[in-house]
N, C-alpha and C positions, 0 to 999 in steps of 0.2 A: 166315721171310721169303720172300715171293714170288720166286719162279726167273726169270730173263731166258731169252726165245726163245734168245737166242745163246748162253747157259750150255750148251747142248747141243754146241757145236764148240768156245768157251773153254776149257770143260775139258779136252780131249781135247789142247788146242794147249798150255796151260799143264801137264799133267800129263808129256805129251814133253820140254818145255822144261826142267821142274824134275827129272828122270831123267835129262836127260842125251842122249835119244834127239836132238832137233834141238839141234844144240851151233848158238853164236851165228856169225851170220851164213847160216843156212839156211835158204834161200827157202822161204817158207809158201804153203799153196793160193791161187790165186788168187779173188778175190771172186765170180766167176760159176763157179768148178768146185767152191766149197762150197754155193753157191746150189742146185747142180742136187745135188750129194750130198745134203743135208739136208731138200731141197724145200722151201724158206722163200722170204723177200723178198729181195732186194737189198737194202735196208734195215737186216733184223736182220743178216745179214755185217757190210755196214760199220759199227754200231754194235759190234756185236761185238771187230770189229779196233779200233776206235776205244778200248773198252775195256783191251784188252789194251796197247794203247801209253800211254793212261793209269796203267796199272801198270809200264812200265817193261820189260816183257818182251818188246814188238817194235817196231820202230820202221819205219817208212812210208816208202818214197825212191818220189820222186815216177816216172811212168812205166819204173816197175818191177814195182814191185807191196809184199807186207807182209815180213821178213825177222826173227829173232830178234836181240832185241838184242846187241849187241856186250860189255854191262856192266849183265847182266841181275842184278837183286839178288835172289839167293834166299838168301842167308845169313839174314837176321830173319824169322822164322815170323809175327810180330807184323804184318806188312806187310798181307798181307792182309786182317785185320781194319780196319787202320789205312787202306787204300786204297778198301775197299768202296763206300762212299758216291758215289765217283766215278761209278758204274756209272750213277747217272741220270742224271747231266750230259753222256754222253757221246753221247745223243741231242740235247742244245742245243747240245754243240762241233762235234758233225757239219754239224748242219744251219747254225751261224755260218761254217764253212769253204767250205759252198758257196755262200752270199750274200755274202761277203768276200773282199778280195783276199789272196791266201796268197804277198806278198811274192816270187814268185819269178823275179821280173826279167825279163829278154826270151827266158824260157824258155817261158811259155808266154803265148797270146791267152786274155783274162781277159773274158770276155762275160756276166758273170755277178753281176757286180760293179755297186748299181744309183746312181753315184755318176759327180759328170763326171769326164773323164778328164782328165790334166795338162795335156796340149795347149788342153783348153776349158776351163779354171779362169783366168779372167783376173787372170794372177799379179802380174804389173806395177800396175796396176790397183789391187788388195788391198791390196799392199805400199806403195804410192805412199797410199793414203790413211790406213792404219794410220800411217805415220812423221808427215801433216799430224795428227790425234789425237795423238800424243804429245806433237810439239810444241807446239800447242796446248792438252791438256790436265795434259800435267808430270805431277805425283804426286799429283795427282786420278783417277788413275786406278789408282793403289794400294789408295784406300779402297773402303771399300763403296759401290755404288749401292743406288736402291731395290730393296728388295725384289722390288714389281711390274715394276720396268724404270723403266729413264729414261722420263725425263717426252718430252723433245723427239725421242726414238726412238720411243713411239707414237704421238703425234702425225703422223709419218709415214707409220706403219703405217695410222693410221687414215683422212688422205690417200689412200693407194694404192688400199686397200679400198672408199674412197666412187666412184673410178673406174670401176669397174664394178659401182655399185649397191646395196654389200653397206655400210651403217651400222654401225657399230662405234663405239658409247661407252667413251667415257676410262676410265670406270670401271669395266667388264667387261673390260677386257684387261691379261693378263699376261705378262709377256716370258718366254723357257725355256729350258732348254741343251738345242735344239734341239724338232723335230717330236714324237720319241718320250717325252722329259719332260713334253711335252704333253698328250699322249693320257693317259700313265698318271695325269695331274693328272686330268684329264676324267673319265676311269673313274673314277678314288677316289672322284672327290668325287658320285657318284651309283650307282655299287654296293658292294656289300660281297661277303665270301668268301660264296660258294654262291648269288649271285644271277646271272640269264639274262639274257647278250644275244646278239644274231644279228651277224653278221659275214660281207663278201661272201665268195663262194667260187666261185673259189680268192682266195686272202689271202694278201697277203704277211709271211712267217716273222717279222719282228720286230711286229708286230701279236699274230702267234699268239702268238706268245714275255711280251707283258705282259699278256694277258688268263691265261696259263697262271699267272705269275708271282703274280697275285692271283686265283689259287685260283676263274675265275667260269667258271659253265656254259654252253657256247655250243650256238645254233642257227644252222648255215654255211647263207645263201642263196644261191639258184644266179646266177651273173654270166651270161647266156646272152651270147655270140658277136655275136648279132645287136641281139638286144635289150634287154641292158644288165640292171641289178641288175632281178629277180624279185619286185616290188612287191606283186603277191597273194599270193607267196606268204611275206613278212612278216607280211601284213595275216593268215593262217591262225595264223601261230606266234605273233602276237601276241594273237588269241583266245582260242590254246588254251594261252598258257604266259604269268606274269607277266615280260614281257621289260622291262628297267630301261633300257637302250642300245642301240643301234644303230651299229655302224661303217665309216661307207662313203666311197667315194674317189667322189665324180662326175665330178671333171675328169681323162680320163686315169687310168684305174684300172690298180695295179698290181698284176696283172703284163698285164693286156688292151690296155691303151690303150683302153677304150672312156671315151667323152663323153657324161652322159647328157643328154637335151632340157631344156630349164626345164620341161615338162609331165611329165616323171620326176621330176623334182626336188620338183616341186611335189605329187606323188600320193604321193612318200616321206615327207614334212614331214606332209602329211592323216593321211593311218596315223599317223605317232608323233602328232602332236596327239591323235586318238579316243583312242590308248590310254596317253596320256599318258605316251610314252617318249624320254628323251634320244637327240637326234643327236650322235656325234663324229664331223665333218665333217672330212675329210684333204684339203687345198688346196694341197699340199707341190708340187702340176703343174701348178697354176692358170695359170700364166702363162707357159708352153711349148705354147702353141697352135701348129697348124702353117696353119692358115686363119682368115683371118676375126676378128671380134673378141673378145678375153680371153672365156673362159664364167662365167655369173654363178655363182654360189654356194647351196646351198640359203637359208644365212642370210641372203640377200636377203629370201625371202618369209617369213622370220619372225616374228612379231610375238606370239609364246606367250615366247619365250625358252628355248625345248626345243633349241635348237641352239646347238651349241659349235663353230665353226669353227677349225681349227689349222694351221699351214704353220708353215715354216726357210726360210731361204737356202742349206741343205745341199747340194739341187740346182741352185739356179739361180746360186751364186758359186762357192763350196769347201764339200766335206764338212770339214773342221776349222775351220768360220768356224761356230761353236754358239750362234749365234743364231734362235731359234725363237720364235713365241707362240701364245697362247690366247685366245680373246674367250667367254667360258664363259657367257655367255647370265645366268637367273636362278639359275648356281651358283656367284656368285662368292664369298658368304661359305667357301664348306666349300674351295674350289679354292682358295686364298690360302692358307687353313692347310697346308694340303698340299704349297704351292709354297715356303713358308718352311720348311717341315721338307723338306723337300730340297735344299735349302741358298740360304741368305739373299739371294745376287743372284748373275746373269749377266756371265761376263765383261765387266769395263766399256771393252777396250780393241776388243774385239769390238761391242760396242751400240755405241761411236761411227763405229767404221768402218764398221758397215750405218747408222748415222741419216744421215751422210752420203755415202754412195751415193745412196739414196734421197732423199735433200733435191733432189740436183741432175741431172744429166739422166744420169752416167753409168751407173746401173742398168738404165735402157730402152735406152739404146743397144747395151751388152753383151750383155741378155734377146734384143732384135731380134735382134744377130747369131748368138746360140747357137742360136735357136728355128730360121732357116735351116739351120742344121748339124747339127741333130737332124731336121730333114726329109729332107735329104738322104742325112741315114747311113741313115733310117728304109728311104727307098725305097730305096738302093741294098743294104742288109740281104733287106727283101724280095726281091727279082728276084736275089740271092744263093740264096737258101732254096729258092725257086721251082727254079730252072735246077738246083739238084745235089742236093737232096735228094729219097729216094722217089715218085714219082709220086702217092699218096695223102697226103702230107703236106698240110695243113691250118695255115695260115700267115694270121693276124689281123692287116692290117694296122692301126696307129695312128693315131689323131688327132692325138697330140701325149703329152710325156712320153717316156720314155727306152724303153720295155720292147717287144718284139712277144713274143707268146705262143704259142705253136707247139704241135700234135698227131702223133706220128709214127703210122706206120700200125697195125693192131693185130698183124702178124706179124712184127713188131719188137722183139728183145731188146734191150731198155733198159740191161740189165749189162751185156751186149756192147758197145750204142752210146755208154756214160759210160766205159766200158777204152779203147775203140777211141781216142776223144776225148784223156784223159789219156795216150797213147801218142803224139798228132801233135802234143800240146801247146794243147789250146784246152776251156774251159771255161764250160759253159753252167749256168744253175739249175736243178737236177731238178724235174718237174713235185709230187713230193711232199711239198716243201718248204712249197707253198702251201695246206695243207690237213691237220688231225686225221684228217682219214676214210682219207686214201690214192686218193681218186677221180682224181689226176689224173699219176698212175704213168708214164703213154705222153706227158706234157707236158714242156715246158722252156722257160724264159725265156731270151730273149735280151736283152742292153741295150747298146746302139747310141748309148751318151752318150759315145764318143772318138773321135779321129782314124781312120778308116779306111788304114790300111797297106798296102802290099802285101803283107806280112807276113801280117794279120789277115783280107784277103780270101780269102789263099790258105787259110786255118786253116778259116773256114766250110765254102770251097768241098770240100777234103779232108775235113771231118765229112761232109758228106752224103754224098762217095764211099762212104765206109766203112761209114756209114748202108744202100746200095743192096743 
């Protein structure tokens, strides 16, 4: 069996452990003084420790650092056999821990996390319309809906969507427990295990995570800063490689916030038409503009049907409101099969409370006041970053959507400045989250979708101290 990078400092931590030499509770190196001992990544460390607390033999207190378990089980020999398997998941637990909130109360500022915050989740709202649904629909909401989704919830969907532009037939759209059911429907239903698609880069971790999941070969295009997804240079990978998909954020890309033009939009759609490659189009930010009117959609200009357009209300209501869909273009036969084998309907108490949201005015009204509040944390996020981090830091502002995308300088320890960080309590997305290759190591995402605090202000401004 292939040896893990980390098995080089595992062994040496679990061989002490099971001797007896660090008895439980004895603080273990820290992640940047095995870093510089073994000469590796930040990465293979915390994979490593990740590892080990997977097996039970150290456990993690948060701004401390890693310590020996306290009821560490080495009595069954069999264990390690039996725990092995772990070893590769402990790169997918890592990298979930730092795109997710890790529950730990008003211990630490969670910026990292790319969902609204409770303060912007219009709870009242939710709540007041789910109780008119029940009343209304009694134990009709027990049974099964359709498969594809209620009929009078896309009807709506398809409404919204004809607003700015983008046509969506009845019978290319399917309803999803959420954005990510979506995508992985999209993919199935047009690649297979060991087929090539391009993916922007940097991309965000739950993206990377279901093209990993089905086993397909990517080509990461470059997002430039200025000028948005890298359009000739698809147009190259698609000549020289048979590319089946493409998946790209244009409105508000995460983790950039870049916007791309209707004439990007429109030179992206030409390339997949010549080489006749499926779009999965992520619309999940469509409608968090911070100027100006909603942006249209590639599947506006579609008319091949190579385009699959997908969104949730995950961000623009509650992340636990798992209502998502898919308009899969000329893939709907295979993308139906796929969405019944992943189970038969969407919550039906959820479909009614988004069909009426959207029936009536209070969706736009909510959207309007969030999209304000996400401008404002935006800019006042920015001119945070500015003022106390490094002088050479490299700070993108957004157009709209939750994230701004950050460079720190290149004479910048990153182990240090993620310690430093988990020390004062505040937590940003490592730049390498977003990316197979590792090219964006000196990166990190911010996300600016809650209430700004005095608390939270103070938590930035002290990273960047610590940063200098």
């Amino acid at each position: 069996m292939k040896a893990y990078k980390f098995e080089a400092f595992t062994n040496v931590i679990e061989k002490n452990i099971r001797e007896g030499i660090f008895k439980p509770g004895h603080k273990l190196p820290s992640v940047r003084d095995l870093k510089e001992q073994y000469q590796t990544s930040i990465s293979t460390i915390q994979h490593g420790y990740e590892y080990l607390v997977a097996r039970g033999l150290v456990e993690s207190v948060p701004k401390s650092g890693y310590y020996v378990s306290n009821r560490p089980d080495l009595s069954q020999s069999p264990a390690k056999v039996k725990h092995r398997p772990i070893a590769r998941d402990a790169i997918f637990k890592h990298h979930l821990g730092l795109t997710t909130s890790q529950k730990a109360g008003h211990q630490f500022s969670e910026f990292n996390v790319a969902a609204p915050g409770d303060l912007l989740v219009p709870q009242k709202l939710l709540l007041r319309t789910m109780q008119q649904a029940i009343r209304e629909q009694g134990a009709a909401l027990l049974r099964y809906y359709p498969s594809n989704g209620a009929v009078a919830l896309k009807e709506q969907i398809i409404r919204k969507a004809a607003a700015h532009q983008t046509i969506i037939h009845p019978d290319e759209l399917l309803i999803t427990d959420g954005a990510l059911q979506a995508l992985y429907i999209g993919l199935s239903a047009v690649c297979s295990a060991g087929d090539v698609v391009a993916v922007e880069s940097p991309c965000v971790f739950s993206i990377l995570e279901v093209i990993r999941v089905l086993h397909l070969k990517v080509i990461e295009v470059p997002v430039d800063p200025y000028a948005g997804f890298d359009v000739d240079f698809l147009r190259k990978a698609c000549r020289n490689n048979a590319v089946k998909a493409v998946i790209v954020t244009p409105n508000f890309h995460n983790p950039t916030g870049i916007l791309l033009s209707d004439e990007q939009k429109q030179a992206l759609l030409a390339v997949a038409q010549q080489y006749n490659v499926a779009i999965l189009e992520n619309d999940i930010y469509g409608d968090l503009n911070f100027h100006g009117l909603r942006p249209s959609t590639i599947k506006r200009f579609d008319e091949s049907g190579l385009v699959m357009t997908y969104a949730s209300y995950a961000k623009t209501l509650a992340p636990g409101l798992r209502v998502g869909w898919l308009a899969t273009g000329k893939f709907m036969p295979r993308a139906e099969q796929i969405k019944f084998a992943l189970g038969s309907t969407v919550s039906p108490i959820y479909q009614e409370t988004v069909k009426r949201l959207l029936a009536g005015s209070s969706y736009d009204r909510h959207v309007r006041s969030f999209r304000m509040q996400l401008a404002k944390n935006a800019h006042l996020a920015v001119n945070l970053l500015s003022a106390h981090f490094p002088a050479k830091t490299f700070i993108l502002p957004p157009a709209g959507g939750y994230n701004i995308w950050v460079k720190m300088p290149a004479d910048i320890d990153m182990a240090h400045f993620y310690d430093q960080c988990e020390q004062i309590g505040v937590r940003f997305t490592p730049g390498y989250t977003f990316s197979f290759s590792g090219d964006f190591d000196k990166h990190f995402r911010l996300v600016y979708a809650d209430k700004f605090s005095s608390k939270r202000i103070a938590a930035i401004r002290q990273a960047g101290q610590r940063a200098r």
